[in-house]
N, C-alpha and C positions, 0 to 999 in steps of 0.2 A: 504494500500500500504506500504510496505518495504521499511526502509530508502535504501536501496542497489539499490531500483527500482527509488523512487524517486531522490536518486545522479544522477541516470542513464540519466534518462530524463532532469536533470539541463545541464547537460555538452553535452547533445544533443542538447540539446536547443541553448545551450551558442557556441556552434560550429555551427550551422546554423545560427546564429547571425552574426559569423565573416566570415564565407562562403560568406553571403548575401553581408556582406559591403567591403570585397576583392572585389566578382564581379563587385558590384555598382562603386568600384572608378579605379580599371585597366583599362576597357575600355578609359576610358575619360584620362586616362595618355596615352595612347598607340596613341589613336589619334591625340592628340596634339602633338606628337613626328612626327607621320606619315604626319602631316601637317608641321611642321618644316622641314623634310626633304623635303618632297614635293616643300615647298618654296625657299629652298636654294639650290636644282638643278634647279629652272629658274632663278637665279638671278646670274649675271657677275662677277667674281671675278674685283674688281676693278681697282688692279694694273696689270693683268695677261690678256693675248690674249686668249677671248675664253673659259675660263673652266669654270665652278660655282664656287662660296664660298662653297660648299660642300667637290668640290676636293681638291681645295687653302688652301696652309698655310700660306699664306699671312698674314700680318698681319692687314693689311684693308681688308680681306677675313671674317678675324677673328672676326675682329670687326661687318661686319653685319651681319655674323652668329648669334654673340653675340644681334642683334638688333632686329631679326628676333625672337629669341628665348621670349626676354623679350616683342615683341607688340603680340605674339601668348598668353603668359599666362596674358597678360592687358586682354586679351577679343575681339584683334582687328582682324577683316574679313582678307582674305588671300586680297583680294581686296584692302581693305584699305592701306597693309601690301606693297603692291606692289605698289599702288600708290605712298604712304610715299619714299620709296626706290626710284622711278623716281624721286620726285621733287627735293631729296637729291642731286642724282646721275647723274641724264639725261634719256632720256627714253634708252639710250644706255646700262642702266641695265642691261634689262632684259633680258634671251639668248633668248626669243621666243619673235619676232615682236607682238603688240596687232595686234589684227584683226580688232580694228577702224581704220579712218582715214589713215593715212600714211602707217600706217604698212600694212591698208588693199592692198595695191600697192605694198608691199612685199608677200606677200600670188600670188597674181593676175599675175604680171609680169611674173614668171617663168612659168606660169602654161600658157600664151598668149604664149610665146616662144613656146613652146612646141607644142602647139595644133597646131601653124602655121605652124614649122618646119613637123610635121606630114602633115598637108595642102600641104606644096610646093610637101615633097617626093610623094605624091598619084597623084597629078597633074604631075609629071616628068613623073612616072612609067605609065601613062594612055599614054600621047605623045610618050614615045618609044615604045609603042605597038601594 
C-alpha cells in the first residue's frame, strides 16, 4: 500500500471518528435545550399576569429560567423540576393546573358546565317542539 493511500484512509478514518462523536453528543444538547424550553413555557412568570418565564423579562422570570436551566443539566426529571418550582412558588406556578387532586376540579368543572348547558339546550328544543 502507498503512503498517498495509507494518508488516505488515516484522515478517513480520523473524520468518521469526529463525525461519530459530533453525532453522539448534538443530540443530547439539543434535547436538553428542547426540554428547557418545554419547561419554561409551563411555568408562570412570577411577577407578571399570565405569561411564562419564557416570554418574561422579568427579572424573577429571569431568575427561574436561570433555575430551570441549571436543575435540567444537575440531571433532575422535568417532574422533579416542577415540583421544586411549586414548593418555591405555590402551585400557582405553573400555567397548566396538574391533573391531580385540585386541579383535577379545574380540568372537570368546565367540561360539567358544558355538557349540562348542552343538557338544558336539547331539553328546551324537544318542549318547543
Amino acid at each position: 500500500m502507498s503512503a498517498v493511500l495509507r494518508s488516505f484512509w488515516t484522515w478517513l478514518g480520523a473524520l468518521m471518528v469526529v463525525i461519530a462523536f459530533s453525532l453522539a453528543v448534538a443530540p443530547s444538547t439539543s434535547l436538553s435545550q428542547q426540554r428547557i424550553t418545554h419547561l419554561e413555557s409551563l411555568v408562570r412568570c412570577p411577577a407578571c399576569a399570565n405569561i411564562s418565564v419564557a416570554e418574561s423579562q422579568a427579572e424573577s422570570a429571569i431568575a427561574v429560567r436561570h433555575q430551570i436551566v441549571a436543575a435540567v443539566h444537575n440531571g433532575a426529571s422535568d417532574t422533579t423540576i416542577l415540583r421544586e418550582l411549586e414548593s418555591q412558588y405555590g402551585v400557582g406556578i405553573l400555567l397548566i393546573p396538574d391533573a391531580g387532586g385540585l386541579g383535577y376540579l379545574l380540568w372537570v368543572i368546565p367540561l360539567g358546565v358544558v355538557l349540562a348547558g348542552i343538557s338544558i339546550y336539547l331539553r328546551l328544543s324537544k318542549k318547543s317542539s
